[in-house]
C-alpha positions as CSV (number, residue, x, y, z in Angstrom):
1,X,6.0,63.5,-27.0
2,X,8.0,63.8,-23.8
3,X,6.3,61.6,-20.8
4,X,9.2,61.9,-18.6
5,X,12.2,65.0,-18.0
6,X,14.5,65.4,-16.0
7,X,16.3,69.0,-16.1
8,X,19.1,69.1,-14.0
9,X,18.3,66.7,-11.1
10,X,20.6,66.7,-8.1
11,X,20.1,64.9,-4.7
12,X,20.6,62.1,-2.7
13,X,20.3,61.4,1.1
14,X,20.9,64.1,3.8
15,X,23.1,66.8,2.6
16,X,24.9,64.2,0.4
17,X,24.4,64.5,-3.3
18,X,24.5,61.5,-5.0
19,X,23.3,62.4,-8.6
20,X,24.2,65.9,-9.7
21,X,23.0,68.1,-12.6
22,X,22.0,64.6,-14.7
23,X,19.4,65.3,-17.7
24,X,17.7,63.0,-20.0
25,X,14.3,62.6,-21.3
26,X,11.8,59.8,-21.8
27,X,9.5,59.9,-25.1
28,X,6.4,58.3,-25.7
29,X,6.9,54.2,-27.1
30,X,10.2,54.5,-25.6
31,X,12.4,52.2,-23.6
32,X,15.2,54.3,-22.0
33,X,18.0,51.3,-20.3
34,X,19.8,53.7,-17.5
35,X,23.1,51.3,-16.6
36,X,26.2,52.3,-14.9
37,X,29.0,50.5,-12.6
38,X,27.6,49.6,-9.4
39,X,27.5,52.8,-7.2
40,X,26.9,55.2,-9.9
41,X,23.6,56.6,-8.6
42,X,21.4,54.7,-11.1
43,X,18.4,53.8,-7.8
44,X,19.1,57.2,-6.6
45,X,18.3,58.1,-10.1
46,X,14.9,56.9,-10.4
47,X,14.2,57.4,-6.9
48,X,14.3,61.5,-7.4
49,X,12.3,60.9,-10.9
50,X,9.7,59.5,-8.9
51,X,9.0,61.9,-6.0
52,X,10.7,58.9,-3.2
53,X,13.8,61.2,-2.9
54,X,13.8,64.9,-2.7
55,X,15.5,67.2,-5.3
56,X,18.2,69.4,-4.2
57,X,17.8,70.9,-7.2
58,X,16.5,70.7,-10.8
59,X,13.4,70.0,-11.6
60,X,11.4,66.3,-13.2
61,X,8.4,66.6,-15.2
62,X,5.9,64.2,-15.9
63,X,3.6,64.9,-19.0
64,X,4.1,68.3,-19.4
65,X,3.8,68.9,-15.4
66,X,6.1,69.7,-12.7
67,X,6.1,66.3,-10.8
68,X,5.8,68.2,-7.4
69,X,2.2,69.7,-8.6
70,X,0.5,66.3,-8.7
71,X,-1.3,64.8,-5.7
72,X,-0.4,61.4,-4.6
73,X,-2.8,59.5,-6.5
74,X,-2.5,61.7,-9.9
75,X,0.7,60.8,-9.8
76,X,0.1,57.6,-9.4
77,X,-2.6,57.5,-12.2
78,X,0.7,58.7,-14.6
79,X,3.5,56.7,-13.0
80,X,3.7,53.3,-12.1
81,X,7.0,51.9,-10.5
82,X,8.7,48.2,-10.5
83,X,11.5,47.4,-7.4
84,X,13.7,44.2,-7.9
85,X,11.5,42.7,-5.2
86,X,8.6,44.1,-3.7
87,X,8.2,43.6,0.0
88,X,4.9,42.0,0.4
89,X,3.7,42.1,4.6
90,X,0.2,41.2,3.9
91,X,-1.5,38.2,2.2
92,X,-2.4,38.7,-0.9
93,X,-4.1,36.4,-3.6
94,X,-2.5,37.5,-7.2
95,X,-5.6,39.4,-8.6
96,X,-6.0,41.4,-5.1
97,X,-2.4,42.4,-5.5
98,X,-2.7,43.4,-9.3
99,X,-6.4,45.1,-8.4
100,X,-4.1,47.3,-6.1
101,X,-3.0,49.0,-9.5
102,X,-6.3,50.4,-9.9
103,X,-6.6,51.7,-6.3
104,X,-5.2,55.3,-7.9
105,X,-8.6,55.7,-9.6
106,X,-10.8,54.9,-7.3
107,X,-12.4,57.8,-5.4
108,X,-12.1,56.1,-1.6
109,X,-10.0,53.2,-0.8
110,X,-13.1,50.8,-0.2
111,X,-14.7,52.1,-3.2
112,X,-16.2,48.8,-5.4
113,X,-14.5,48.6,-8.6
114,X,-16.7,49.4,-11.7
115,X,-16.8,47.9,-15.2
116,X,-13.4,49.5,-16.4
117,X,-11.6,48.7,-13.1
118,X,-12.2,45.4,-13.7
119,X,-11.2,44.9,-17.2
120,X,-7.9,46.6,-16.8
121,X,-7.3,44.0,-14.0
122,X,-8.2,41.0,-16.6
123,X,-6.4,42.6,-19.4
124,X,-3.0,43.2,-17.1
125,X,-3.1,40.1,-16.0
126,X,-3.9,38.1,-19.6
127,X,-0.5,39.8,-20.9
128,X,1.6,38.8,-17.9
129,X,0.4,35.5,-18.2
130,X,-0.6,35.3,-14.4
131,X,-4.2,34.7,-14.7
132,X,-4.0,31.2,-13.8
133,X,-2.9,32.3,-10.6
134,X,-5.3,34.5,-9.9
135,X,-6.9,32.5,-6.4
136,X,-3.2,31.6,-5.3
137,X,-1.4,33.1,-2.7
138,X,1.3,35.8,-4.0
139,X,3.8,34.1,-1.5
140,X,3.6,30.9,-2.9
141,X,4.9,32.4,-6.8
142,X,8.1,31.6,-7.6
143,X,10.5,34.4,-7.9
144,X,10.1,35.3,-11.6
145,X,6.2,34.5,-11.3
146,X,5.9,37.0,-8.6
147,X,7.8,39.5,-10.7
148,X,5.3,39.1,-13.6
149,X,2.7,39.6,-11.0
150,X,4.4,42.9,-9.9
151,X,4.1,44.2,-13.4
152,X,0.7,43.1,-13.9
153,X,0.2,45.7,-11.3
154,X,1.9,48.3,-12.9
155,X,-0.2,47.6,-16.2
156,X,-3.3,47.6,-14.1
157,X,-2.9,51.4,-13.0
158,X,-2.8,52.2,-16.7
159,X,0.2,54.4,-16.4
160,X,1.8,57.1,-18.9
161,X,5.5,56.1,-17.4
162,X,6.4,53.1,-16.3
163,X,10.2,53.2,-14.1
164,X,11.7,49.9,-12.8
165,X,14.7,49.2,-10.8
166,X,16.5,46.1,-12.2
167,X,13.6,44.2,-12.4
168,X,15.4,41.4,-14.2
169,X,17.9,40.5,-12.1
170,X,17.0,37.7,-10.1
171,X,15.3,36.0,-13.1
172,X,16.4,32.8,-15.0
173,X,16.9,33.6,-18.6
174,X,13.2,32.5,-20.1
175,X,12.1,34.9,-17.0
176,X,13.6,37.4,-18.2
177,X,12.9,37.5,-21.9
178,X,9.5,36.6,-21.1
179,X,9.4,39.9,-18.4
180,X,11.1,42.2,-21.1
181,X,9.1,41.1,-24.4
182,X,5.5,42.0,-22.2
183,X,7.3,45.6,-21.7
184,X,8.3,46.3,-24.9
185,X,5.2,45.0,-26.2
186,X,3.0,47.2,-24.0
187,X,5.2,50.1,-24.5
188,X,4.9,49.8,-28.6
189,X,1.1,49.2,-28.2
190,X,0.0,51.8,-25.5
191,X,2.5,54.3,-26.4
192,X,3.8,54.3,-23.1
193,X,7.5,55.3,-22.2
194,X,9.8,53.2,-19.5
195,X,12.6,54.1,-17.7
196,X,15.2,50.7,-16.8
197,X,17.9,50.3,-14.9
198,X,20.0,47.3,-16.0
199,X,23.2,45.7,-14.7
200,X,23.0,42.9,-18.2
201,X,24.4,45.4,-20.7
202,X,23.4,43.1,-23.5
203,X,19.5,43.1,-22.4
204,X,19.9,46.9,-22.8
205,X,21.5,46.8,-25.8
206,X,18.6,44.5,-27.0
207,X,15.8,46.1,-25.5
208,X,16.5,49.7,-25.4
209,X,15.7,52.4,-27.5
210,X,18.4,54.9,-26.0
211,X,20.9,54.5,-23.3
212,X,21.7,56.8,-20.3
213,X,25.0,55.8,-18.7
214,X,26.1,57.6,-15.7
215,X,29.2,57.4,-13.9
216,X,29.7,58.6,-10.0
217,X,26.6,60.2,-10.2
218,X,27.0,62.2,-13.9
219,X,25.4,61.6,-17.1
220,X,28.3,60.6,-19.3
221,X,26.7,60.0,-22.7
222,X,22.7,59.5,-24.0
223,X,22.2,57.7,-26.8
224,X,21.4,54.8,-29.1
225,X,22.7,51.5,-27.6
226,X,25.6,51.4,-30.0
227,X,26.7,54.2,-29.5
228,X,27.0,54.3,-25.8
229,X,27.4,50.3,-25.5
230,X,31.0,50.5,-27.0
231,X,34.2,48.1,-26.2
232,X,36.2,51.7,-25.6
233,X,33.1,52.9,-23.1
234,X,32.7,49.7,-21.5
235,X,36.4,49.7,-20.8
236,X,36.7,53.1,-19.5
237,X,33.9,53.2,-17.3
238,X,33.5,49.4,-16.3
239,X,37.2,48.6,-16.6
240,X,35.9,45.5,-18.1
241,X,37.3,44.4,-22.1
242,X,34.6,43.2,-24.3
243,X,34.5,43.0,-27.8
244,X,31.5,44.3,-30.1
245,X,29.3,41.6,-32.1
246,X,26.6,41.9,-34.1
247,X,23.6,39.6,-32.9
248,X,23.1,36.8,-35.8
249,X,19.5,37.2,-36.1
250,X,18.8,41.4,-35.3
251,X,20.3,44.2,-36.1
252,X,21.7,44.6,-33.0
253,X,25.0,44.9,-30.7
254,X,26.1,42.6,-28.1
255,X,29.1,42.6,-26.2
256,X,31.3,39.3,-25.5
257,X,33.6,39.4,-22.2
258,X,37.2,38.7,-22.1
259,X,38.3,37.1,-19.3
260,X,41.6,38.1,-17.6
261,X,42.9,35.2,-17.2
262,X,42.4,33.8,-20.6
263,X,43.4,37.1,-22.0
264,X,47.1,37.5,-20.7
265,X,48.0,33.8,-22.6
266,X,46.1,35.0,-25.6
267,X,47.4,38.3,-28.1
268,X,44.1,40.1,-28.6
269,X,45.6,41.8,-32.5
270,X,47.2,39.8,-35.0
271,X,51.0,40.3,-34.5
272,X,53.5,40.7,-37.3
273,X,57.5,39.3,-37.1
274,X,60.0,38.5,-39.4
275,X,62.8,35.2,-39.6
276,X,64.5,36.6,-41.8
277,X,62.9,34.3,-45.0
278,X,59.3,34.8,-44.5
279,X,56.8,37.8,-42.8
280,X,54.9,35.7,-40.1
281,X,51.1,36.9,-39.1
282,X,50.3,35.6,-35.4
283,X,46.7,35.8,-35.4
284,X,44.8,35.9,-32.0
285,X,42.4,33.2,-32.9
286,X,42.5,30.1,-35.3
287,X,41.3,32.2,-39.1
288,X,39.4,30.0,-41.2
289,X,41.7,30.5,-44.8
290,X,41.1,29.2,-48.0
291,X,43.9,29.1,-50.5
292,X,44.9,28.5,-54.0
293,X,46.2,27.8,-56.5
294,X,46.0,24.7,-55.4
295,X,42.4,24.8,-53.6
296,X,43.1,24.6,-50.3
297,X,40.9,25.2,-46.9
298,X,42.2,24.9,-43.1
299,X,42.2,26.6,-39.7
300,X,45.5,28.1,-39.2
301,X,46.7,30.9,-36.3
302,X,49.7,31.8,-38.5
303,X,50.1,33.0,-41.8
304,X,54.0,33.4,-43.5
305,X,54.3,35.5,-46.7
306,X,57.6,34.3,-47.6
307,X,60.3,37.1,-48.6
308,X,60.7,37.1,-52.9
309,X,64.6,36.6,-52.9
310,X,66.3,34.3,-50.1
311,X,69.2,36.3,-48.2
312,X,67.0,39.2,-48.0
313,X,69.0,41.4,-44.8
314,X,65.7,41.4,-42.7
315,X,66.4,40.9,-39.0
316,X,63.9,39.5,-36.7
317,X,62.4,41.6,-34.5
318,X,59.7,41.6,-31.9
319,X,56.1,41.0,-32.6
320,X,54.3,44.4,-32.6
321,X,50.8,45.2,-32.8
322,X,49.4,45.9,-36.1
323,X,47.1,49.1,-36.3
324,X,44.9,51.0,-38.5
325,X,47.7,53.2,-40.2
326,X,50.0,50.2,-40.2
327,X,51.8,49.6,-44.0
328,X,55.3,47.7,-43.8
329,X,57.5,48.0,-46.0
330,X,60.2,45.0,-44.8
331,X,62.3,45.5,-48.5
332,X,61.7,45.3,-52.1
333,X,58.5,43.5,-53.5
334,X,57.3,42.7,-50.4
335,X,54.2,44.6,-48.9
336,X,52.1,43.9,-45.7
337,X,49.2,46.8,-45.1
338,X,46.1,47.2,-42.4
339,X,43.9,49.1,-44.1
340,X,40.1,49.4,-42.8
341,X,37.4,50.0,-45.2
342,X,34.7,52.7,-45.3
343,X,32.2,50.2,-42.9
344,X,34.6,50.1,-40.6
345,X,35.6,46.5,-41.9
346,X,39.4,45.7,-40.7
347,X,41.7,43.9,-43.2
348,X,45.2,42.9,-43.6
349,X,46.6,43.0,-47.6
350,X,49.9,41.7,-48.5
351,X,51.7,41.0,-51.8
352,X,55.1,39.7,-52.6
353,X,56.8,39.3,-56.0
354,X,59.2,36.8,-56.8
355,X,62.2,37.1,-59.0
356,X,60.0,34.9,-61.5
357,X,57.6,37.5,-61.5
358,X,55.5,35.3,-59.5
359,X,52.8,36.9,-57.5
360,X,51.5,36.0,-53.8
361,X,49.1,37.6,-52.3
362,X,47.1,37.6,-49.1
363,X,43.6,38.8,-47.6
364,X,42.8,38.3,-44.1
365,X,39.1,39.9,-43.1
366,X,37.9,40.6,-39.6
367,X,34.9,38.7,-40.3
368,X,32.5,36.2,-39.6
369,X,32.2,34.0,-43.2
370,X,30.9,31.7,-44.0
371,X,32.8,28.8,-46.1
372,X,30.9,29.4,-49.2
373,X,31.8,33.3,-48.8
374,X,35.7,32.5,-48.3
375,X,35.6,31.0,-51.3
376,X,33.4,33.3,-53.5
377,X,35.5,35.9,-52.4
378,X,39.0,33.7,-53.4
379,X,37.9,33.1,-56.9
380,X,36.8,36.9,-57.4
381,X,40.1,38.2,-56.4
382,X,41.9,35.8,-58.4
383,X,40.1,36.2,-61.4
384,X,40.9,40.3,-60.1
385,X,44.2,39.7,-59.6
386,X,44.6,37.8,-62.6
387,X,43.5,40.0,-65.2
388,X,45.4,43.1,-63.8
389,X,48.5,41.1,-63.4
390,X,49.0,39.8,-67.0
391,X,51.2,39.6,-69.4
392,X,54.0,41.1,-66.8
393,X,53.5,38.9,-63.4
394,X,51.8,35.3,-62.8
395,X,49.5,34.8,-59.9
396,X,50.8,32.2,-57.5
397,X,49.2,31.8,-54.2
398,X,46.1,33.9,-53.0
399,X,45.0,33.1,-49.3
400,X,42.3,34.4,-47.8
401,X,41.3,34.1,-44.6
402,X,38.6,35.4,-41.8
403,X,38.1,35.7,-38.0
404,X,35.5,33.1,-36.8
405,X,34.4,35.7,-33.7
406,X,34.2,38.7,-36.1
407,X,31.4,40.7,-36.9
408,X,29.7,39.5,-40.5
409,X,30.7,42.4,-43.2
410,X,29.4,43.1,-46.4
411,X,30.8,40.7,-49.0
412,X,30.6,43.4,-51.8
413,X,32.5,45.9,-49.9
414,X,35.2,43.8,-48.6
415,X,35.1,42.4,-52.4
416,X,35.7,45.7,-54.0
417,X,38.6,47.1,-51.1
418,X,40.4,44.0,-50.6
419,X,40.9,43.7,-54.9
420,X,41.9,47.7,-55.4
421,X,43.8,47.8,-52.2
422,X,46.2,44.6,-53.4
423,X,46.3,46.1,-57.3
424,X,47.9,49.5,-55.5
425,X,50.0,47.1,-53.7
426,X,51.1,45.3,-56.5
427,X,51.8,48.3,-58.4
428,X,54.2,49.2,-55.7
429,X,56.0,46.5,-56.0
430,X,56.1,46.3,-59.2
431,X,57.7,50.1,-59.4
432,X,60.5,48.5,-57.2
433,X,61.1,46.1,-59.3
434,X,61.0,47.6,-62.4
């Protein structure tokens, strides 16, 4: 069920329009992250959704209703809002500031609170965690206590929609989990749907059911994190690099920056040369590789597939980026090829043939492996390898290595491409040769 819609919204302050013909929907148990570079309209945003800003046109609705059909305090009773900081100019004790949540269903403003007032002001503030405060002054809270207190308000009024305006953003890190896990937690429980704007992408990405991004005022894509929290989107509407990760313990995205400065002494692809004797493979961070026969293992940020035949008429040329349709072909029996996988796994193949009919070959994955992994995988492509090459070549060396900041990929798949994509490799070569 839609709690929140916004059809069209346009306005901002005077005869300036800030947002302009943005749409997007809230549902019911749903957390919608709104982010955006700074000055993208994202407080204007919220500000129209909630009645503080006129609409120049458009329209909101809130549970079905035209928001400018409520009264004050039946709006109220559906909407609850969160600021970053909430100007406070009277003295407040915490539970007279959270009872303020309930003031929306009281008939008169000096009316006594009955049974159900009162248990939605214990309840609120049990799952903020602010009840031991409850006889302190609000001004003596520390900054992320207060902001617990704040949304111990919002629970109080028992709201349909809850919209916040970076509410995390002055909060340590335990503040903020802490702040966010009570929000989700109310939102899965009570079915209730929450608008946030975020400047921490990977809180979002985290948090979020769906993400709004808007750009100069426009919506520019709504969707699941992943889909709108991408190193090309980032990029293009942040101007910031970042690379993709999958978190270790949920299935879910985060983003690692890339600082400048660190980035213009550091390739960001694996780069590919030749000296004339060997294929070299720079790679932009130290690959854990394991290699055999013999069994080998070691760190290495260079990889050389040495040329079959010495005097080969290769001449060195500039490093170039490898990418996805990449296959060199330097001369005969020696192949290098970036293929990537239907999981969108990244890998780099190569195979050379000696004039011994000696076979090397090489793997390198985009991937987070473990040790025991590298080496699972080493021993099945060799045994691979091994079977297709006899009686006509003999394996020699097969390396395989992966990136230590990669994203984790399926050992089967990788398995299964990295073993048929070296056999069509090895054919080739073996066509040349033969």
């Amino acid at each position: 069920m839609m709690m929140l819609k916004a059809e069209r919204i346009t306005g901002g302050y005077g005869q300036r329009a800030v947002v302009q013909d943005v749409s997007f929907t809230i549902n019911e148990g749903e957390m919608l992250g709104i982010v955006g570079p700074n000055g993208s309209g994202k407080s204007t945003l919220l500000q129209l959704c909630t009645g503080a800003l006129p609409l120049m046109g458009g329209e909101v609705r809130l549970c079905g209703h035209r928001l400018q059909t409520y009264k004050d305090k039946e709006r109220a009773q559906l909407l609850a809002v969160v600021s970053q900081q909430a100007s406070v100019y009277f003295y407040y004790t915490v539970r007279e500031f959270v009872a303020l949540g309930r003031y929306p269903h009281t008939r008169r403003w000096l009316s006594v609170f009955n049974e159900k007032d009162e248990d939605a002001i214990e309840r609120a503030m049990a799952e903020m965690d602010v009840a031991q405060y409850r006889n302190q002054p609000l001004q003596t809270l520390s900054g992320g206590e207060r902001q617990r207190v704040y949304l111990a308000r919002a629970f109080a009024q028992r709201p349909a929609v809850i919209l916040l305006d970076e509410p995390t953003n002055h909060l340590d890190i335990a503040y903020q989990m802490k702040f966010l896990d009570a929000l989700k937690k109310w939102s899965v429980a009570k079915g209730g749907a929450v608008g946030i704007i975020f400047h921490d992408l990977n809180l979002a990405a985290l948090y979020c059911d769906r993400v709004l991004l808007l750009e100069e005022g426009e919506r520019k894509i709504c969707d699941e994190p992943a889909q709108v929290l991408t190193k090309e989107r980032i990029y293009a509407h942040y101007g910031a690099r970042v690379s993709n990760v999958r978190h270790p313990d949920i299935p879910k995205q985060q983003l690692l920056l890339t600082p400048g400065t660190l980035r213009e002494n550091q390739p960001q692809k694996p780069q590919l040369s030749a000296d004339g004797m060997a294929a070299i493979v720079d790679l932009p961070v130290p690959f854990n590789v394991f290699s055999g026969v013999p069994f080998t293992h070691s760190w290495k940020k260079q990889i050389r597939v040495v040329f079959p035949r010495e005097g080969m008429d290769i001449k060195p040329f500039d490093p170039f980026p490898i990418d996805r349709s990449f296959d060199w072909q330097p001369g005969p029996s020696v192949r290098l090829k970036h293929i990537e996988e239907d999981n969108g796994q990244n890998i780099i193949l190569g195979a050379t043939l000696h004039a011994n009919r000696n076979a090397n070959v090489i793997a390198i994955l985009f991937s987070k492996l473990h040790e025991e992994a590298l080496a699972g995988l080493l021993m099945e492509l060799t045994k691979q390898l091994a079977v297709f090459l006899h009686p006509r070549f003999e394996l020699g060396t097969v390396t395989v290595g992966s990136d230590p900041n990669g994203e984790a990929c399926r050992m089967e798949n990788a398995r299964q491409t990295a073993g048929a994509e070296l056999q069509k490799l090895l054919l080739e070569v073996q066509k040349i040769e033969d």
